[in-house]
N, C-alpha and C positions, 0 to 999 in steps of 0.2 A: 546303400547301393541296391540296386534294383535287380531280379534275378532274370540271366538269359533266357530269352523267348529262344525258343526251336527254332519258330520258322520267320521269328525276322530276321530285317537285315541292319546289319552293323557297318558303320564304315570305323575306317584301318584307326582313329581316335578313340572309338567307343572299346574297340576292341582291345585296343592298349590299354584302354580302364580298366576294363572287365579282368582284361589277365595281369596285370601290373607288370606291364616291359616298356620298354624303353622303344622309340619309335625307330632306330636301329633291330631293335628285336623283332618288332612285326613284322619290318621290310625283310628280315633274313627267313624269318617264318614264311612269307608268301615266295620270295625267291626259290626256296630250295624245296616249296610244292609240303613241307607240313601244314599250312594251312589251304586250303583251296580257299579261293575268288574268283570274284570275276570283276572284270576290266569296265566301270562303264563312264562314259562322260571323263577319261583321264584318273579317274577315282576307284578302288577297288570298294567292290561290296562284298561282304562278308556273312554268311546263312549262321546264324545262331548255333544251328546246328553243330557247326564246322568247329565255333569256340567249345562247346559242350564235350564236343569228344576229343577236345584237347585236353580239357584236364579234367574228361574221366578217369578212374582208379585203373582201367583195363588197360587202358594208353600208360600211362604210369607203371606198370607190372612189366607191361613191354618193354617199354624202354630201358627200367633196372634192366630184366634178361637181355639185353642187344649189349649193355654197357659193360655188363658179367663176361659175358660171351665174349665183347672185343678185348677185355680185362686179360682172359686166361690166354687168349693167342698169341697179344704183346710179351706176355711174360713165358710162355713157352719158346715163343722166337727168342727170347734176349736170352734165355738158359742155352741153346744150343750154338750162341756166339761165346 
């Protein structure tokens, strides 16, 4: 496999290679705004970019802390039921 270019562009197929999801996973990735595109021709285009800093380590570190974070709230709320 071929390694992501920055600044091309990817349509929503290449980009399901590149990160191995399920073409349910892309469309939930562009729906809920984790990936930006843009709309063209019916078709979303996808900036190289955009897959790179998805799974950078930074994005990765992030999202552990969000999951930790949402982790310790769930379970403070359920101790005080």
């Amino acid at each position: 496999m071929k390694n992501i270019e920055p600044n091309k562009v990817y349509t929503t197929e290449e980009a399901q290679d590149y990160l191995k999801v399920s073409n349910s996973t892309i469309k939930r990735l562009l729906k809920n705004g984790i990936i930006q595109a843009n709309k063209v021709a019916g078709r979303y285009k996808i900036l190289g970019n955009e897959l790179l800093r998805l799974v950078s380590p930074k994005t990765e570190r992030r999202a552990r802390s969000l999951y930790y974070r949402l982790e310790d709230k769930v379970r403070k709320t359920i101790e005080k039921w």
